[in-house]
C-alpha positions in Angstrom: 75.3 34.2 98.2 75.6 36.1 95.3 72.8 38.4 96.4 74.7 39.2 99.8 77.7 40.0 98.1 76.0 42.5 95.9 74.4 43.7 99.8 77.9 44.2 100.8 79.3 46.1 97.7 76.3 48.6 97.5 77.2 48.9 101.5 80.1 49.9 100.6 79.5 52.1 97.6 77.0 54.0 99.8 79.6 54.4 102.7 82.1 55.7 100.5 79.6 57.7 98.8 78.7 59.5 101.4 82.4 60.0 103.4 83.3 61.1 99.6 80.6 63.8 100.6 81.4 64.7 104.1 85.1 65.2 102.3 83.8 67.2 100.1 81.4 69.3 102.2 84.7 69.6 105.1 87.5 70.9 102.2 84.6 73.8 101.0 84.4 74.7 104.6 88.2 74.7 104.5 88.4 76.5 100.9 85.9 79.1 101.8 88.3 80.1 104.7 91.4 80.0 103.0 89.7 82.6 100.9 89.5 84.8 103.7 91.7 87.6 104.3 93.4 87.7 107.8 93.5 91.0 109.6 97.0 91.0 110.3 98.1 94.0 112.5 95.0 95.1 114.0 96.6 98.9 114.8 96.1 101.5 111.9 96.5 105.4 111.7 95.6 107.6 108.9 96.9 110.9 108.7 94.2 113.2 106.6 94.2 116.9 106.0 91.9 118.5 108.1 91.0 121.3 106.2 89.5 119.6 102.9 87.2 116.7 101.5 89.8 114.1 102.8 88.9 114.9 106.3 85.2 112.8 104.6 86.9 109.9 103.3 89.8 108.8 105.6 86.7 109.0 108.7 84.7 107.2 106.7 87.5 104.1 105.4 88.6 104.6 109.6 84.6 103.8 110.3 84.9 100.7 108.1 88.1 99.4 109.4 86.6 99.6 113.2 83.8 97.7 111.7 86.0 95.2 110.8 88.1 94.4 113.7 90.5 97.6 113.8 92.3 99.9 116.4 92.4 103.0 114.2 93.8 106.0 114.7 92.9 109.6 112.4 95.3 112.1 112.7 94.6 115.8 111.1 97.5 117.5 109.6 98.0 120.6 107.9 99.4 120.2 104.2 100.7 117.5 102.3 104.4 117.3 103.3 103.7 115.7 106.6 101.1 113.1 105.3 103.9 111.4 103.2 106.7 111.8 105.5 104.5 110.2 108.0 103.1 107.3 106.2 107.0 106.9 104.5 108.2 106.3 108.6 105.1 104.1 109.7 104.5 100.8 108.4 100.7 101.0 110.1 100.2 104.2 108.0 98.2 105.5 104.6 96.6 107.9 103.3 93.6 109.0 101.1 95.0 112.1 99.6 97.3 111.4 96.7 96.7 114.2 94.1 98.5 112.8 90.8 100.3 112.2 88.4 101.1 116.4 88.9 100.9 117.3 91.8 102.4 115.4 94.5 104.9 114.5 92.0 108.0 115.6 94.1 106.4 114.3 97.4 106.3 110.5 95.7 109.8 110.8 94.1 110.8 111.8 97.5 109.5 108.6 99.4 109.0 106.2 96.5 111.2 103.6 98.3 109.0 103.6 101.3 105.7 104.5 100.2 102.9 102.6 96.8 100.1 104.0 95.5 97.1 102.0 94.3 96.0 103.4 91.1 93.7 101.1 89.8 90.9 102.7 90.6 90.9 106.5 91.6 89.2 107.7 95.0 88.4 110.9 92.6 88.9 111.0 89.4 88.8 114.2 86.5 90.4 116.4 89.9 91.9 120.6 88.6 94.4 121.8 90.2 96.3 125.2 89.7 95.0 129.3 90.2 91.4 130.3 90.8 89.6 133.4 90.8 85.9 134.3 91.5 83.4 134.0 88.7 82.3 137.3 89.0 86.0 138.6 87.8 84.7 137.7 83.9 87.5 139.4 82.2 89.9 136.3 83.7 89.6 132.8 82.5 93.5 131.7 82.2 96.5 131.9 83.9 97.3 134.3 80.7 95.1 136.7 81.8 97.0 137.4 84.9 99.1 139.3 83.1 96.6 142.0 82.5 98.0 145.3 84.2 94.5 146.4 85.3 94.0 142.5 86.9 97.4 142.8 88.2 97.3 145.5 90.1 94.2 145.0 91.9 95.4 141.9 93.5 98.5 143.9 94.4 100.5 141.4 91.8 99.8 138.3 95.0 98.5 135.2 94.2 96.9 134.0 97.7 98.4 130.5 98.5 97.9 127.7 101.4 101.0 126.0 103.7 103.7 125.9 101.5 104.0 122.0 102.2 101.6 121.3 99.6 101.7 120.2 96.3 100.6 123.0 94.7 102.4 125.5 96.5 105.4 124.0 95.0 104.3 123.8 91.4 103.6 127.8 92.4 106.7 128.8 93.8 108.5 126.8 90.0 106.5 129.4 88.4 107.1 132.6 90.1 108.9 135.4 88.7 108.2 133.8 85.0 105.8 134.0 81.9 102.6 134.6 82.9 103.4 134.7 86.7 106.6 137.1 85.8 105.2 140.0 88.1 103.6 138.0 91.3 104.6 136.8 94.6 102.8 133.8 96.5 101.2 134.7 99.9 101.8 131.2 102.2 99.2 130.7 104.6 97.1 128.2 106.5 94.4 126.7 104.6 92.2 128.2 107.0 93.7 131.6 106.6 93.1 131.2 102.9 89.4 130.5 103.1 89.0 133.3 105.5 91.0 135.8 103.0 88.8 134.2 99.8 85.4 134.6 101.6 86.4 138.0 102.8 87.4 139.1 98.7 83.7 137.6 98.4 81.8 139.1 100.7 83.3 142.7 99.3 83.2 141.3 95.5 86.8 142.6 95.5 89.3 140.7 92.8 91.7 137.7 94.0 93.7 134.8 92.5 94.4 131.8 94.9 95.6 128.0 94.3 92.5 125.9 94.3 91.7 122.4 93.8 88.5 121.2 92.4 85.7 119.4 93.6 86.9 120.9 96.9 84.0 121.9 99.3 85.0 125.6 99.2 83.8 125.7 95.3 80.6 124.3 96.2 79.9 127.1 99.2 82.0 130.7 96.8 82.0 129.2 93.7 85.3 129.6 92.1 86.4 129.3 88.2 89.6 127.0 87.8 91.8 129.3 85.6 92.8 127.3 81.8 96.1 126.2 82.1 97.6 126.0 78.7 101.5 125.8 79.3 100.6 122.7 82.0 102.3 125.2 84.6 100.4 122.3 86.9 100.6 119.3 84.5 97.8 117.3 83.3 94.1 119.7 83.8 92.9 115.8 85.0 94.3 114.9 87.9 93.6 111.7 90.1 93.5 111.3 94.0 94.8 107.8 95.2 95.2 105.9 98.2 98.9 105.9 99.1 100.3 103.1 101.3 103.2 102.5 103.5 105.7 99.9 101.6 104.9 97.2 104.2 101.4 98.0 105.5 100.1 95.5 102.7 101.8 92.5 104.1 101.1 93.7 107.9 97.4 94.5 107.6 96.5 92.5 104.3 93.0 92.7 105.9 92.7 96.8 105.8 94.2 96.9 102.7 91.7 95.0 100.3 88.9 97.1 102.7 90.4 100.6 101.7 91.4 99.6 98.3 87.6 98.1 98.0 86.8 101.2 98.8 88.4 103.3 96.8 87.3 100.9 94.0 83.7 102.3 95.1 84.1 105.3 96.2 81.3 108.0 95.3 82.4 111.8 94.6 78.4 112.8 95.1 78.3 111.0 98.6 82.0 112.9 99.7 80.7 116.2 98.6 77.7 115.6 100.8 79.7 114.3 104.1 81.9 117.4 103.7 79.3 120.2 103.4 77.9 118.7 106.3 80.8 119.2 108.1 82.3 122.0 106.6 79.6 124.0 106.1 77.1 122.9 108.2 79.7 122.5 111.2 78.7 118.6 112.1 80.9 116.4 113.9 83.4 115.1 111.8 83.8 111.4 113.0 79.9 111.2 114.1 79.3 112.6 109.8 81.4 109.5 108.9 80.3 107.1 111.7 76.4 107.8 110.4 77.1 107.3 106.9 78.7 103.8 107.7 75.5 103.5 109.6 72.9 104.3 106.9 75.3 102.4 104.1 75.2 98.7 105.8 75.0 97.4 102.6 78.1 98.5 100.8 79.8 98.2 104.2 79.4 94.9 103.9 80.2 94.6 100.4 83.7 96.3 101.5 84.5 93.8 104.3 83.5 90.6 102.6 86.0 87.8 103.6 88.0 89.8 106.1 88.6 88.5 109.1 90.6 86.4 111.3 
């Protein structure tokens, strides 16, 4: 009797044992997807200007997004200004080209109700921006130096800028008509126009100052000097480019935002400058540049979409 009672009772340990087990093995299935992140609004655009290396990384973050489950949408624009307007007005909008904390100063106070950044980790860190001139005009290392009457006049006392809607058009136009920059005017142009106008001055070794940014593929292919900056006419020498987000695109597409903000946590400045001589100097595709790179990086695409899905 006593021995089928201790039957019964290891029965029952047993059978509680193992539904204790089943339990346990259901709730990891159950945690595991709770730890994924949901999609959300599967329609995203990201406005990226056309005529620099953010043309590499917004293809490349729209690549991954596809990857994941995304209708994206990559619009080319000309200059700054309308990248924040636009992401400010579209809650399905960001974009990879926040130069701070200098430059696009005025464009965040402008939309800092509608728009976030995520700064904690740069897409590019250690970024210049202000004046540049060739290396072969030695004689001109600072924006000092512009004063120089000889300099001076042999850029006809013009300073060759891009569309005035970007960031450092503005910080220009503060400065023109004082200290060092007492004597100039700014030349506003298409970013295009500019290149054709620097490579021209090149080609002829004549002498020319223009607004710059570096790493910017246009160093890698003339070779510019960034000119020394010692009254921060542009702010800090080390600037920072950031992801910057519409207000509620977080909450609509939680899914594409830990992807691009996974991705800016791992972004590589050596693989951008890469994808945009390729296109910018070797005249590739574009979106078939980004759409191989995704290709060839299976790994860290993976790595980027971990636990996103629906």
């Amino acid at each position: 009797m006593i021995k089928r009672r201790l039957m019964k009772t290891f029965g029952l340990i047993a059978t509680l044992a193992l539904a204790l087990v089943l339990s346990a093995c259901g709730n990891g299935g159950s945690s595991s997807d709770s730890k994924k992140t949901s999609l959300g609004d599967k329609d995203v655009e990201i406005p990226y200007i056309a005529s620099d290396n953010s043309t590499a990384r917004s293809l490349v973050i729209a690549e991954v997004l596809k990857k994941a489950g995304y209708n994206v949408i990559t619009t080319p624009v000309q200059s700054s200004g309308p990248l924040y307007a636009s992401v400010s007005e579209d809650k399905d909008q960001f974009h990879a080209d926040g130069i701070f904390p200098s430059t696009d100063k005025k464009y965040y106070n402008k939309f800092k109700n509608k728009i976030t950044v995520y700064d904690q980790h740069h897409l590019i860190s250690n970024v210049k921006v202000g004046l540049a001139v060739p290396k072969y005009e030695q004689d001109v290392s600072s924006i000092r130096d512009l004063k120089d009457k000889d300099f001076g006049k042999s850029v006809d006392w013009t300073i060759q800028g891009t569309d005035k809607r970007n960031g450092v058009m503005k910080q220009t136009k503060d400065e023109i008509g004082d200290n060092d920059l007492e004597k100039y005017s700014l030349n506003k142009s298409s970013d295009q126009d500019q290149f054709k106008k620097i490579q021209g001055a090149y080609k002829q070794q004549k002498p020319i100052v223009f607004t710059a940014m570096d790493p910017s593929w246009i160093n890698k292919e003339l070779d510019f000097k960034m000119l020394d900056d010692p009254d921060k006419v542009y702010g800090k020498q080390d600037q920072h480019i950031d992801l910057v987000f519409n207000k509620e695109f977080k909450q609509s597409h939680p899914g594409a935002y830990k992807i691009a903000t996974r991705i800016a946590d791992d972004w590589s400045k050596k693989d951008e400058e890469k994808l945009a001589k390729k296109i910018f100097v070797d005249n590739k595709n574009p979106e078939q540049t980004a759409k191989d790179y995704v290709d060839d990086h299976d790994s860290k695409v993976d790595d980027w979409k971990q636990d996103v899905g629906n």
